[in-house]
C-alpha positions as CSV (number, residue, x, y, z in Angstrom):
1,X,0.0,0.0,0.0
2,X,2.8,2.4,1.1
3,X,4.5,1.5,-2.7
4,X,1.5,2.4,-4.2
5,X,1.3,6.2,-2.7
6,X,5.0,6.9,-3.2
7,X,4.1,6.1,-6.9
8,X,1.3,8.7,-6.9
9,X,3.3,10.8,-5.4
10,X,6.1,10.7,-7.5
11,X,3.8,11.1,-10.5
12,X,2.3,14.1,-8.8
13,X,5.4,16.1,-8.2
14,X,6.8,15.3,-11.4
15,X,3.0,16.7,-12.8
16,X,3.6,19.5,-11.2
17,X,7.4,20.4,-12.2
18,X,6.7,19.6,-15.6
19,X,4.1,22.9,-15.2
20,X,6.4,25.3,-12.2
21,X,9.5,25.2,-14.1
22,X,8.4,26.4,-17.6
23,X,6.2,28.9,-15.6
24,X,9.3,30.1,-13.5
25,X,11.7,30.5,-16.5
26,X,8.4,32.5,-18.4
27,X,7.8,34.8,-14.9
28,X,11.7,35.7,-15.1
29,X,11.6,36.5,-18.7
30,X,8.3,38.4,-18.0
31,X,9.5,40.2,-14.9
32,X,12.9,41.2,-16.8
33,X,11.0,42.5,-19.9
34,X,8.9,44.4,-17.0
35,X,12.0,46.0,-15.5
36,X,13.2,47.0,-19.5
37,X,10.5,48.9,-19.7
38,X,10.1,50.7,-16.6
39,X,13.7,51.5,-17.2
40,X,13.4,53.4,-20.5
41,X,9.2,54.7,-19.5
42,X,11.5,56.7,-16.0
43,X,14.0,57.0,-19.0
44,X,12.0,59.2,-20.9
45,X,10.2,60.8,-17.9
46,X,13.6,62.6,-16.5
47,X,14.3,63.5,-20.2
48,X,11.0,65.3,-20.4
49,X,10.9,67.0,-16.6
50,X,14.5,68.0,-17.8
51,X,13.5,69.5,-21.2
52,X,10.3,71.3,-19.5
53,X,13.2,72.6,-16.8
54,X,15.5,74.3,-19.6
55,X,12.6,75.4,-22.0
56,X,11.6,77.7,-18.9
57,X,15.1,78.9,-17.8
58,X,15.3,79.5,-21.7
59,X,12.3,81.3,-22.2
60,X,13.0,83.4,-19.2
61,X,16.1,84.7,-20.3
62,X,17.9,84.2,-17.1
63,X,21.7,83.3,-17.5
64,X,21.8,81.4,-14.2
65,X,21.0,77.7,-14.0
66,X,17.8,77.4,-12.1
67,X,17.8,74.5,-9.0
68,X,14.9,73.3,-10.9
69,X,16.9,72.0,-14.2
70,X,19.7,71.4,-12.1
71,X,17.9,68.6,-10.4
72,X,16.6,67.7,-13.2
73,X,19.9,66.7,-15.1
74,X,21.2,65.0,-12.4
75,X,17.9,62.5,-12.6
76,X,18.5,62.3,-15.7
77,X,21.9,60.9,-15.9
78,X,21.2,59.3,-13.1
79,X,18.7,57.0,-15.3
80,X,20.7,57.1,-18.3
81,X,23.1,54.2,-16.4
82,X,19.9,52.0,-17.0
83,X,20.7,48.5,-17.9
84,X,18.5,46.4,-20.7
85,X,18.5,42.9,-20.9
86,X,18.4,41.3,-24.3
87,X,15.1,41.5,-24.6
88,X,14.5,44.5,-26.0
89,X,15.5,45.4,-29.4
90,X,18.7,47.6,-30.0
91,X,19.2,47.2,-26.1
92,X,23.2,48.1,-26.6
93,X,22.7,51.0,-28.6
94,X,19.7,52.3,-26.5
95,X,21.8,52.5,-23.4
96,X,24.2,54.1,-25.8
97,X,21.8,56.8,-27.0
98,X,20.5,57.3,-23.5
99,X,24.1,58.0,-22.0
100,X,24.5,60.5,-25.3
101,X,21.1,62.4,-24.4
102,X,22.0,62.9,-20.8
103,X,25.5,64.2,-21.5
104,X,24.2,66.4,-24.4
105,X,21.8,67.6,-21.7
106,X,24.5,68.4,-19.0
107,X,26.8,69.8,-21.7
108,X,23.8,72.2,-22.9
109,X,23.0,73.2,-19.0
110,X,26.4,74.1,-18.2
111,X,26.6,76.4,-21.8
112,X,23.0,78.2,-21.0
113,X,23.5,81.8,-22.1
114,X,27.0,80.9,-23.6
115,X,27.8,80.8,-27.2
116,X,27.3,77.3,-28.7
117,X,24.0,76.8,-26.7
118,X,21.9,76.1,-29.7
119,X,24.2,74.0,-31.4
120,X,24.4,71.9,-28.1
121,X,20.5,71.8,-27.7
122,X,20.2,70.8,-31.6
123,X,22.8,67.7,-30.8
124,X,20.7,67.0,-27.5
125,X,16.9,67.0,-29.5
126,X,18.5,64.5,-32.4
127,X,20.0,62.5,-29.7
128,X,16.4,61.6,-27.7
129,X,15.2,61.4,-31.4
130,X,17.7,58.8,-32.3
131,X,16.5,57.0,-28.6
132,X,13.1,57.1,-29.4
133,X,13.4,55.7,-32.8
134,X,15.2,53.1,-31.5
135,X,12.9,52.0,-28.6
136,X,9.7,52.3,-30.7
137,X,8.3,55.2,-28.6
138,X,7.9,58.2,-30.8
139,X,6.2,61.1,-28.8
């Protein structure tokens, strides 16, 4: 009798490894494609709150960097160190292009009011351009 529920049970907990490993390998997969995105979604977010920051100082005429674009910046590169796994398409040139963006974007914040500025802020607009395109996320 004992022989008999070891075999059931055996059978049973094979059952159920047959269907908890394949799951476990798909949840990883799923939770690292998760993690991609999130990354280049806060990513994008800085860029933005950083762009907003420097349109105003810009439109204000103010030579002095404001606290405001300041933090921003440092948020931004700050997410630029993101990570992709190989999931996502163009993962090594995306985390290229985001490193590019943010240093473009510190470059320009350090030459507001300077000669150069637009030239800088040009390079820094193609830059998220060439991210977006890459990661499928036009605005």
């Amino acid at each position: 009798m004992s022989a008999n529920i070891t075999k059931k049970s055996r059978r049973w907990i094979i059952f159920v490894l047959i269907l908890a490993v394949p799951a476990g390998v798909l949840m990883c997969f799923y939770r690292m494609y998760h993690d991609d995105i999130t990354a280049l979604k806060r990513f994008m977010a800085s860029y933005d709150r950083f762009d907003r920051a420097v349109s105003l100082n810009g439109d204000s005429g103010r030579t002095e960097v404001s606290d405001k674009a300041g933090e921003a910046v440092i948020e931004l590169q700050a997410r630029a160190s993101l990570r992709l796994s190989s999931l996502i398409k163009n993962d090594g040139e995306l985390m290229k292009q985001a490193r590019e963006a943010a240093d473009l974007a510190r470059r320009e914040l350090e030459s507001l009011g300077m000669e150069g500025h637009s030239l800088i802020h040009e390079k820094r607009i193609a830059a998220f351009d060439r991210f977006q395109e890459l990661s499928g996320r036009r605005r």
